[in-house]
C-alpha positions in Angstrom: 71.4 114.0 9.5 75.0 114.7 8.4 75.0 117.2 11.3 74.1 114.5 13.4 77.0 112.2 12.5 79.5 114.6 13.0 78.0 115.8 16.6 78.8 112.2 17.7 82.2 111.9 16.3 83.2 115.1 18.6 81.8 114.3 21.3 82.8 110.4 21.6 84.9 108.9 24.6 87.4 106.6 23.8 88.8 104.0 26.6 92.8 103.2 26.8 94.3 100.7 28.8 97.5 101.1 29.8 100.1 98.6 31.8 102.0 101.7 33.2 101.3 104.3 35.3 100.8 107.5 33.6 102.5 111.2 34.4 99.6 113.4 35.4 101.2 116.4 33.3 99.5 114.5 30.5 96.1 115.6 31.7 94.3 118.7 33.4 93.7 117.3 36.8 90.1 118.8 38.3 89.9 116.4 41.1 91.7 113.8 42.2 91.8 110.6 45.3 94.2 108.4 46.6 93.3 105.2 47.8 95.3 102.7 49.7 94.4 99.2 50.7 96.6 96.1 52.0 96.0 94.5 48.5 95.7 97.6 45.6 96.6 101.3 45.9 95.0 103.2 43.5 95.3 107.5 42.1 91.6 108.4 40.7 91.1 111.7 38.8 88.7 113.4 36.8 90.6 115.4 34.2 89.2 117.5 31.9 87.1 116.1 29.0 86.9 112.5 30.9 89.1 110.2 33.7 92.3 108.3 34.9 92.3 105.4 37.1 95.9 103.9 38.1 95.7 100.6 39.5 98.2 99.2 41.4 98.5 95.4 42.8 102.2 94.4 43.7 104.6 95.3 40.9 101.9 95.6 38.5 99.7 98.7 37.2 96.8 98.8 34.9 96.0 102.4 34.0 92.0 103.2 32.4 91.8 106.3 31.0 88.9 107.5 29.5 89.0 110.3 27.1 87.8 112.6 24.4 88.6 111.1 21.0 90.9 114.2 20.3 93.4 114.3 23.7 96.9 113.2 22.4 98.6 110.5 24.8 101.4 108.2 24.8 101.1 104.4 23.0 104.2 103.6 24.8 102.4 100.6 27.3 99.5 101.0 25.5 97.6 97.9 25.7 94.0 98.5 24.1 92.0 101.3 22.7 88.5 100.8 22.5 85.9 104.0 21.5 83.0 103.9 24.1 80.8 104.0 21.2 77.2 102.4 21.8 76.9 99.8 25.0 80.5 97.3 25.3 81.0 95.1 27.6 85.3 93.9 28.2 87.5 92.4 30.0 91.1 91.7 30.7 93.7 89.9 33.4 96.9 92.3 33.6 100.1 91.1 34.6 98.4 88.0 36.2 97.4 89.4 39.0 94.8 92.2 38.3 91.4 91.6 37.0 89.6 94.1 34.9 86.1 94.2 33.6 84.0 97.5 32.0 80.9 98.2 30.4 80.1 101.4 28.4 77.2 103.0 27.4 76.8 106.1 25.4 73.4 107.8 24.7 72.6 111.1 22.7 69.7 112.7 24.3 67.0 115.2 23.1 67.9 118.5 24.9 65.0 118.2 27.1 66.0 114.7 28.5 69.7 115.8 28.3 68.9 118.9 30.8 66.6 116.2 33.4 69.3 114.0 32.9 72.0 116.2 34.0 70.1 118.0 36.5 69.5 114.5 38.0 73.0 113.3 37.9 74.2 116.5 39.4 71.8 116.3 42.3 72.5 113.1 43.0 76.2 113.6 43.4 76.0 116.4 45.4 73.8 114.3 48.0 76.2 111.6 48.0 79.4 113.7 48.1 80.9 112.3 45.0 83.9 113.7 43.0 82.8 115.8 40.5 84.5 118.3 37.9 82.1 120.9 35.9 83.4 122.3 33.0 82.1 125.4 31.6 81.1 126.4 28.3 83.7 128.4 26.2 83.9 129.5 22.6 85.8 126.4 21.9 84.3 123.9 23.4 80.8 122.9 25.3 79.9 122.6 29.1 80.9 119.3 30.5 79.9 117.2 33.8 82.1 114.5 35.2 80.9 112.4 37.9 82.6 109.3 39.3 80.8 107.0 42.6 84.1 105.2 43.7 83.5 102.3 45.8 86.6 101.0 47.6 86.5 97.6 48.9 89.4 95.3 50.0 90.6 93.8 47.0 88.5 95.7 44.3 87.8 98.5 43.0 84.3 99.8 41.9 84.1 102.9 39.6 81.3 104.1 38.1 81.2 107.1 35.9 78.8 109.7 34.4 80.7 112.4 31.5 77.8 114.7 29.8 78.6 116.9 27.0 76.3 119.8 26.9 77.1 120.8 23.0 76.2 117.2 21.9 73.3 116.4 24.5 75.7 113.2 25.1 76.0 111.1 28.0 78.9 108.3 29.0 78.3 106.2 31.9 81.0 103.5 32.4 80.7 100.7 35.1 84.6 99.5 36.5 85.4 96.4 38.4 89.2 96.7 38.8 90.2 93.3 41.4 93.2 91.9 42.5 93.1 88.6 41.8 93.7 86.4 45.3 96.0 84.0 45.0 98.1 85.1 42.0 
């Protein structure tokens, strides 16, 4: 069981909320968007080990980033840090105009479920073109899927998100509504 334990510490997500945007030679870009609406503009990428979302709404930005537990950032506009440990649920207003709400959920699989699981997600994604960023195995460090469904609307944005760590058999799944807030 002790093995156990420290499998999940190493393989845990943890979720930062910045009110800054955030340089992206802080992060190993493996896919990235733009997107650009009357109301919001917004950078999306998947960087290694997890993913940045920069939201923009007027002269205000609210930057999610969700990372392993180990990547070093800044705490300079560093306005939460939460670990994406078990199923959360939060939510925010930034800068008065920008409305944020999560949900996490982490689950350690069997390796049996963990391989469907994957296998599924993967499939899935391809069909629906989605971004995606696969890591490979290396002596450091396990194989890793990253999978974020962006749906762009006219004031919001809707992000969902799949990271699966192959040495831990752990999946993340996040669910983002970043809105600008009409009116404010």
């Amino acid at each position: 069981m002790p093995n156990r334990t420290k499998q999940r510490r190493s393989g845990g997500l943890m979720l930062l909320l910045y009110q800054k945007a955030l340089h992206p030679e802080l992060f190993k870009i493996l896919a990235s968007e733009q997107v650009s609406r009357r109301a919001y503009e917004a950078d999306i990428w998947l960087v290694e080990g997890g993913h940045v979302i920069m939201f923009t709404a007027g002269k205000n930005t609210l930057t999610e980033v969700i990372v392993t537990n180990n990547a070093p950032l800044t705490d300079r506009g560093l306005l939460q840090s939460i670990p994406c440990r078990g199923e959360k649920y939060h939510e925010m207003t930034a800068g008065g105009n920008i409305r944020y709400m999560i949900s996490t959920q982490e689950e350690q699989l069997t390796q049996t479920l963990y391989d469907a699981t994957k296998h599924e997600i993967a499939s899935y994604a391809q069909k629906r073109e989605l971004m995606t960023a696969e890591t490979p195995a290396t002596q450091e460090v396990g194989g890793s899927l990253s999978v974020l469904d962006i749906e762009r609307r006219s004031h919001e944005l809707l992000v969902q998100s799949f990271h699966l760590f192959d040495e831990t058999q752990m999946v993340i799944k996040t669910q983002a509504i970043i809105e600008v807030i009409k009116g404010a």
